[in-house]
C-alpha positions as CSV (number, residue, x, y, z in Angstrom):
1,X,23.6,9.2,20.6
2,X,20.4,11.1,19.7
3,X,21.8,11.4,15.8
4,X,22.5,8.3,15.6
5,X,18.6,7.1,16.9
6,X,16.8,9.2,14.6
7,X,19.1,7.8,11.8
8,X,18.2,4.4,12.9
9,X,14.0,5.3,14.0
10,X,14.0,7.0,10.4
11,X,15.8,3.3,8.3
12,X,13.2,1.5,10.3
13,X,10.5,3.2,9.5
14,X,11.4,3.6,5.6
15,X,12.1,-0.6,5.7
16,X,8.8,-1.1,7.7
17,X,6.9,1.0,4.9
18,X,8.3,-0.5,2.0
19,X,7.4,-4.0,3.4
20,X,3.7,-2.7,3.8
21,X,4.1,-1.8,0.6
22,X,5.2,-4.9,-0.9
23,X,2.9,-7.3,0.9
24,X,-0.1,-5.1,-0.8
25,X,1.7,-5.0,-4.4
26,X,1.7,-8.9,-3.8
27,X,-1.6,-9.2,-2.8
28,X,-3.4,-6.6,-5.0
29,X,-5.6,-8.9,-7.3
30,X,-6.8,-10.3,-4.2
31,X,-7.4,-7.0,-2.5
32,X,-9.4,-5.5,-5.2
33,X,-11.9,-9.0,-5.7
34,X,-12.3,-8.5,-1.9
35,X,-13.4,-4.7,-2.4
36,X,-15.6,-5.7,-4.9
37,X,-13.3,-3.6,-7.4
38,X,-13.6,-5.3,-11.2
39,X,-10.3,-5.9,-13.1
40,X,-10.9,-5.1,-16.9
41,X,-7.3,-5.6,-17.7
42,X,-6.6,-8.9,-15.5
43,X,-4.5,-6.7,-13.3
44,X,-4.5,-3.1,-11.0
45,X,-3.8,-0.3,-13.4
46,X,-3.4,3.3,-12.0
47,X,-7.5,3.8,-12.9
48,X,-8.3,0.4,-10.5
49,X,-5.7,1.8,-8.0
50,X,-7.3,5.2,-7.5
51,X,-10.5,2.9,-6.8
52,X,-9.1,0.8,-4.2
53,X,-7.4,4.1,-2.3
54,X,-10.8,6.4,-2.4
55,X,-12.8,2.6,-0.7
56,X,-9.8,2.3,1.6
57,X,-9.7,6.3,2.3
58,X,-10.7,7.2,5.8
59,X,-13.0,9.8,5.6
60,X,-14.5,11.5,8.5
C-alpha cells in the first residue's frame, strides 16, 4: 500500500508540474509585458527566458 502511494504522490506531482508549466508557456508574452521584460523577437527566446527566471528568482 505504501508503494503503491508514492507511485501515485510521485504521477501527481509530475502532472501537477507539467500543468504549471503549461499554463506559463501559454501565457509567456503576457508574463514578460507584465515584468517589464522587452520582446525583440515578438516572442520568449532562451535570452528573454533567463530574464524572466533571474526577476522571478527568490533571492534572500
Amino acid at each position: 500500500m505504501i508503494l503503491i502511494g508514492c507511485r501515485r504522490g510521485r504521477a501527481a506531482g509530475a502532472a501537477l508540474a507539467d500543468l504549471a508549466e503549461a499554463a506559463v508557456d501559454t501565457q509567456q508574452r503576457q508574463l514578460a509585458e507584465a515584468l517589464g521584460i522587452e520582446l525583440p523577437h515578438g516572442r520568449v527566446t532562451p535570452a528573454e527566458g533567463l530574464r524572466i527566471n533571474d526577476v522571478l528568482n527568490k533571492r534572500a
